[in-house]
N, C-alpha and C positions, 0 to 999 in steps of 0.2 A: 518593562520586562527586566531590569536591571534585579528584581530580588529572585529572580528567575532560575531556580538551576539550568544543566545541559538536556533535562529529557525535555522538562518542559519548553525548554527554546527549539528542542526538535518538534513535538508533534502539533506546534501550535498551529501552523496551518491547518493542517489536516482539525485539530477542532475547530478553529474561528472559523472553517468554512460549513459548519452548520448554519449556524445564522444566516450565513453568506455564503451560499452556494458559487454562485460565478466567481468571488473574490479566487480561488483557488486556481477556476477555470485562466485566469488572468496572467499568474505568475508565468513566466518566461520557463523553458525547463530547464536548464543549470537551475535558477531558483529553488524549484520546484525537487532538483535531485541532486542536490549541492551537498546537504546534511546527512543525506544515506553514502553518500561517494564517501565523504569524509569519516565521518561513522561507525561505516558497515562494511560497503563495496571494499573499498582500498585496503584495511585491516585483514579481510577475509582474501583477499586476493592476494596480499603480499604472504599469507600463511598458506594460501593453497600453492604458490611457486617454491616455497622453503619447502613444504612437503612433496612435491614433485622435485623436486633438487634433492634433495635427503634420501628418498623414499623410494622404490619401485609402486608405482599407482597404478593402478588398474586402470585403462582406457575410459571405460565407463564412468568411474566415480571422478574421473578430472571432466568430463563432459558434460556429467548433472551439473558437479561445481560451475561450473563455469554459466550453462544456464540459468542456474541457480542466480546466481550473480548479479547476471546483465537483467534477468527477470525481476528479481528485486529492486535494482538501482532504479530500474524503470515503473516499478508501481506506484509513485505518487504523479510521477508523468501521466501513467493511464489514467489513473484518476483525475488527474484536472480535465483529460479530455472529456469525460461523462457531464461535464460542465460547462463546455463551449460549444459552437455551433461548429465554428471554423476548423478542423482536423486534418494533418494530413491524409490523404492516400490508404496509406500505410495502416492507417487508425480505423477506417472505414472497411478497408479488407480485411482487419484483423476482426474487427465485428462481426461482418458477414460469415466470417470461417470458425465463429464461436470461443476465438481465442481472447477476445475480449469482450462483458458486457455492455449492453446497450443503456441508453442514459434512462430509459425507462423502467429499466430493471433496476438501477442504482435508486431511481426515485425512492421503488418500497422501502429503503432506508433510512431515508430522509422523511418518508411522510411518519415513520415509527422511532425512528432511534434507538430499537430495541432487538434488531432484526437486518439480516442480510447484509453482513460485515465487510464480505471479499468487496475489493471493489475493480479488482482486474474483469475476470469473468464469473466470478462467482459460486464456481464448481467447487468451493468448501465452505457454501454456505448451509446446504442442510445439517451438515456437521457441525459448524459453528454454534448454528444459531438453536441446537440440542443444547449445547454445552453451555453456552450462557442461558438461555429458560431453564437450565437446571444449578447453574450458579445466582441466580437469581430467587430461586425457589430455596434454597439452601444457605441462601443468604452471605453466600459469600462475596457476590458485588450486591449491587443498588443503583439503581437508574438515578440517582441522583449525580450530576455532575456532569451527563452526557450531554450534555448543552451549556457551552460556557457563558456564565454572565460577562 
C-alpha cells in the first residue's frame, strides 16, 4: 500500500471486505472509526464549535450537526456489525427499532455489488440505488472495480 494515496488508504477496508466479508466484522472499532475521526469527525467538529463561537446558530442546525457527526463517525462501526455474530445490546436494539439494518438485508449487496449501498439502515437506498442504475446506464460509472483484485 505504500504507492497508496490517502483515499485509497481510507476506504480500503471497506472494499477488501467484499471478498472478505467477516474480515471487516473483525476490526476492533477505533480501527474501524480511526480514519473518519481523523478525516471527517474532528475537522468538521473543530469548524462546527468555531462556528458556534463566531456565529449566533440556531439550536436546531448545531443538533443535526452534531448527530450528523457521531452518526457518521459511527457508520463503518455499524457496518462491521452486519458482519459478526457477536454485537453489543445496543446493536441488537438498534436493529429491532429499525435504526439499523439487519445482516440480511446488507447480504442483497453483497450477493449483487450493484445495489443497496447504505449500509447503516438503508433508508436511502431506493434513492441510491435509482441514481447509480442510471449512472450506470449513462455511463458515467462502470461496475468494473467494485471488487478489488
Amino acid at each position: 500500500m505504500a504507492g497508496d494515496g490517502p483515499f485509497e488508504k481510507l476506504v480500503y477496508d471497506f472494499k477488501n471486505h467484499h471478498p472478505r466479508p467477516e474480515a471487516l466484522g473483525r476490526r476492533p472499532m477505533l480501527v474501524q472509526i480511526g480514519s473518519t475521526i481523523c478525516f471527517a469527525s474532528l475537522p468538521a467538529s473543530i469548524l462546527l464549535n468555531l462556528a458556534a463561537w463566531l456565529l449566533l446558530l440556531p439550536g436546531w442546525l448545531v443538533f443535526g450537526s452534531v448527530i450528523l457527526l457521531v452518526g457518521g463517525t459511527f457508520a463503518q462501526y455499524f457496518h462491521g456489525t452486519l458482519h459478526r455474530a457477536d454485537n453489543p445490546r445496543i446493536v441488537e436494539w438498534m436493529r429491532s427499532a429499525g435504526l439499523l439494518m439487519s445482516p440480511d438485508a446488507h447480504q442483497l449487496h453483497h450477493d449483487t455489488l450493484t445495489r443497496d449501498f447504505a449500509t447503516n439502515n438503508g433508508w436511502s437506498n431506493p434513492l441510491v440505488n435509482r441514481i447509480f442504475a442510471l449512472a450506470i446506464r449513462r455511463r458515467w460509472l462502470t461496475e468494473s472495480g467494485l471488487t478489488p483484485q
